[in-house]
C-alpha positions in Angstrom: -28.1 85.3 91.5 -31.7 84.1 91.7 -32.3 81.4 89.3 -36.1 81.2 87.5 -37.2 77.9 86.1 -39.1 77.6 82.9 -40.4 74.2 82.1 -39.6 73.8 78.6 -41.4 70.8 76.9 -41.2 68.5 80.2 -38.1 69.5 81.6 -36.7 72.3 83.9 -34.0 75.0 82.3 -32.5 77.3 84.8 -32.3 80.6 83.6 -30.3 82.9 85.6 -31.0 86.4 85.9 -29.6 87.6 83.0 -31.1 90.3 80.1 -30.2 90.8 76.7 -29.6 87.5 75.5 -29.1 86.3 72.2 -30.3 82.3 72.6 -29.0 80.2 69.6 -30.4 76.8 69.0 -29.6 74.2 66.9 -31.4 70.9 65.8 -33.6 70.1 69.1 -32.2 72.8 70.7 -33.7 75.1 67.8 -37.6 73.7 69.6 -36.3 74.0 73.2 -35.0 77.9 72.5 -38.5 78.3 70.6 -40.2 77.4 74.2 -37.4 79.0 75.9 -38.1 82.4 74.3 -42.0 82.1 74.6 -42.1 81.9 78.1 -39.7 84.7 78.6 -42.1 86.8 80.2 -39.4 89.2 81.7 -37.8 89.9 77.8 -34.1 88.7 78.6 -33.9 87.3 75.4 -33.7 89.7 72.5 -33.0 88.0 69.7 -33.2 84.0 68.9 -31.0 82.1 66.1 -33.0 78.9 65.4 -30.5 76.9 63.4 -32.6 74.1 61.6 -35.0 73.3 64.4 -38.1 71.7 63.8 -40.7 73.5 62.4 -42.6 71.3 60.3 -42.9 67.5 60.4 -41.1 65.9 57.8 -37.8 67.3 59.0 -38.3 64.8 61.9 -36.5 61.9 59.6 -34.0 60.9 62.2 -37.0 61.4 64.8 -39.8 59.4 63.2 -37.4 56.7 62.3 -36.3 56.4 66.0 -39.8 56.3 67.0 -41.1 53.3 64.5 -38.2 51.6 65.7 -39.1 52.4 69.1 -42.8 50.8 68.1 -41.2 47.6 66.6 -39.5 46.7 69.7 -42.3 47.5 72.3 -40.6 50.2 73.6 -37.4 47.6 75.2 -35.1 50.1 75.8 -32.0 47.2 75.3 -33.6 46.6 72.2 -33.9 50.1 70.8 -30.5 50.9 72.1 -28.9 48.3 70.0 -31.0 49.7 66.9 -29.4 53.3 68.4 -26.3 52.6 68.9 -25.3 49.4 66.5 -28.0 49.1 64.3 -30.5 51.0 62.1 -29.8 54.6 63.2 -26.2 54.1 62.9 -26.6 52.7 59.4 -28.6 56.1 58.7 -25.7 58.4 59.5 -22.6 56.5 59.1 -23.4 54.3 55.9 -26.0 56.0 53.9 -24.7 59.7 54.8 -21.2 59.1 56.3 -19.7 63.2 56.5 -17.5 65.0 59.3 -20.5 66.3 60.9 -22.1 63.0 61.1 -19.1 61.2 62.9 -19.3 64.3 65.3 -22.9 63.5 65.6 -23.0 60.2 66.2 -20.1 60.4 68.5 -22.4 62.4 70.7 -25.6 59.8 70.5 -23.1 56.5 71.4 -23.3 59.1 74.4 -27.1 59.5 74.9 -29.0 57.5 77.2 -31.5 55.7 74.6 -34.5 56.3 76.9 -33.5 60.1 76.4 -33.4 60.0 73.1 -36.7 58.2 72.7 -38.4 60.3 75.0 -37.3 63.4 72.9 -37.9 61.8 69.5 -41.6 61.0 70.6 -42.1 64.2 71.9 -41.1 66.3 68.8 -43.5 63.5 67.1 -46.5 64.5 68.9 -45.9 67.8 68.6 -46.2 68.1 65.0 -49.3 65.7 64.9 -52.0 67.0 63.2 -50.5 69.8 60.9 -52.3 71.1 58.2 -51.1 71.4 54.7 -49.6 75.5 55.6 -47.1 73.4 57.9 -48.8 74.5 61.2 -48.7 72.7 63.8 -47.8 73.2 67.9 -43.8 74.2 67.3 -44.5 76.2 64.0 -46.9 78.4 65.4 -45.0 79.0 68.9 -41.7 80.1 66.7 -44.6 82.4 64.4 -46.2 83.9 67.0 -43.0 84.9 69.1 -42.5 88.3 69.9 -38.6 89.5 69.2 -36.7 89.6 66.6 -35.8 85.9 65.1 -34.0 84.4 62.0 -34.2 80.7 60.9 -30.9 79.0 59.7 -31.3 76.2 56.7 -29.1 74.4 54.7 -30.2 73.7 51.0 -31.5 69.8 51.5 -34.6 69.4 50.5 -36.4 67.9 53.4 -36.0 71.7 54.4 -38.0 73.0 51.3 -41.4 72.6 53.7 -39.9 74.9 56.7 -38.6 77.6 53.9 -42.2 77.4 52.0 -43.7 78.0 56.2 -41.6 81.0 56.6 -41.7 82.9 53.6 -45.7 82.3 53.4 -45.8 83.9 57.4 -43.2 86.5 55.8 -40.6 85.2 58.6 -36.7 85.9 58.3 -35.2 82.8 57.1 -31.0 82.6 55.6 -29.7 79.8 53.6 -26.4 78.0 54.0 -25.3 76.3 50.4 -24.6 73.3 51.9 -26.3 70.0 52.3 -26.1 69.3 56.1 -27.8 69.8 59.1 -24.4 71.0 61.1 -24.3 74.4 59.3 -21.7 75.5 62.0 -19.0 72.7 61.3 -19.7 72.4 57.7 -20.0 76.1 56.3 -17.7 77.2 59.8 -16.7 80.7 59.1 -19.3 81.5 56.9 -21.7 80.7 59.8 -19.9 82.5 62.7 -19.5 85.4 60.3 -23.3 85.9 59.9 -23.5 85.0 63.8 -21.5 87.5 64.5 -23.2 90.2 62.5 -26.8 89.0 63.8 -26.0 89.7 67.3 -24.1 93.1 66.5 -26.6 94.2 64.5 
């Protein structure tokens, strides 16, 4: 098969030549599949899940957090690694918020190559820079504007109140999980695959 590339954000995705897809996207990969579907000129995706992506700014805790940090230590990557790895972000997840999903989590960044994962947290920084007080800004308004059938996934903590108040003022599809986590699929498991399932059947 002939593969495409799509430059999504800085980096190359290879699509291969595939049609009807159903993309789901969690967390960063909730703004990647945002990209993803807007350069889809051919239509192979049909329908997108976007499950707590960003959409407006102050969802970006974890992000802006890496990225003072990031400024304290003059971009030293051994530094910042430390703070990543051992220090302040740990603290974040594993002492102030210590849950299933955030072990699972964290396992995964002690994984991440810091430079990576500063590189991505400044990007999704800049990206929102400059939003205006409807919550638009460059990601919001490439999810608003797409052209395919979409639904956005939230759980009930309020940093997400600002993405729900986006998407019911621009009339978007939106579903709420009653739970207080960002890892909607390992905390509410099989009520999330349920709806999954019925979304792509549908």
């Amino acid at each position: 098969m002939k593969a495409e590339i799509v430059s999504l954000l800085g980096h190359n995705i290879f699509i291969r030549d595939l049609k009807d897809i159903v993309l789901v996207g969690h967390s960063y990969g909730g703004v990647l599949g945002t990209f993803m579907c807007r350069g889809d000129e051919k239509r192979r995706i049909k329908k997108f899940v976007n499950v707590e992506g960003c959409i407006t700014r102050d969802t970006l805790v974890l992000s802006t957090n890496a990225v003072t940090a990031l400024g304290q230590f003059n971009h030293g990557m051994s530094e910042f690694g430390n703070w990543l790895h051992e220090g302040g972000f740990k603290k974040i997840l594993l002492e102030d918020n210590e849950s299933a999903s955030t072990i699972k989590y964290f396992d995964s960044v002690i994984e991440c190559d810091p430079a990576a994962f500063a590189q991505t947290a400044e990007e999704l920084v800049m990206r929102t820079e400059g939003e205006d007080e409807s919550g638009n800004n460059e990601i919001s308004l490439a999810y608003k504007e797409l052209e395919l059938p979409r639904i956005f996934c939230a759980g009930t903590r309020p940093v997400m109140d600002s993405t729900k108040g986006f998407l019911s003022g621009n009339n978007l599809d939106w579903k709420e999980f009653n739970v207080v986590s960002h890892w909607l699929m390992l905390d509410r498991r099989e009520e999330f695959y349920a709806f999954l399932d019925g979304y792509i059947m549908a």
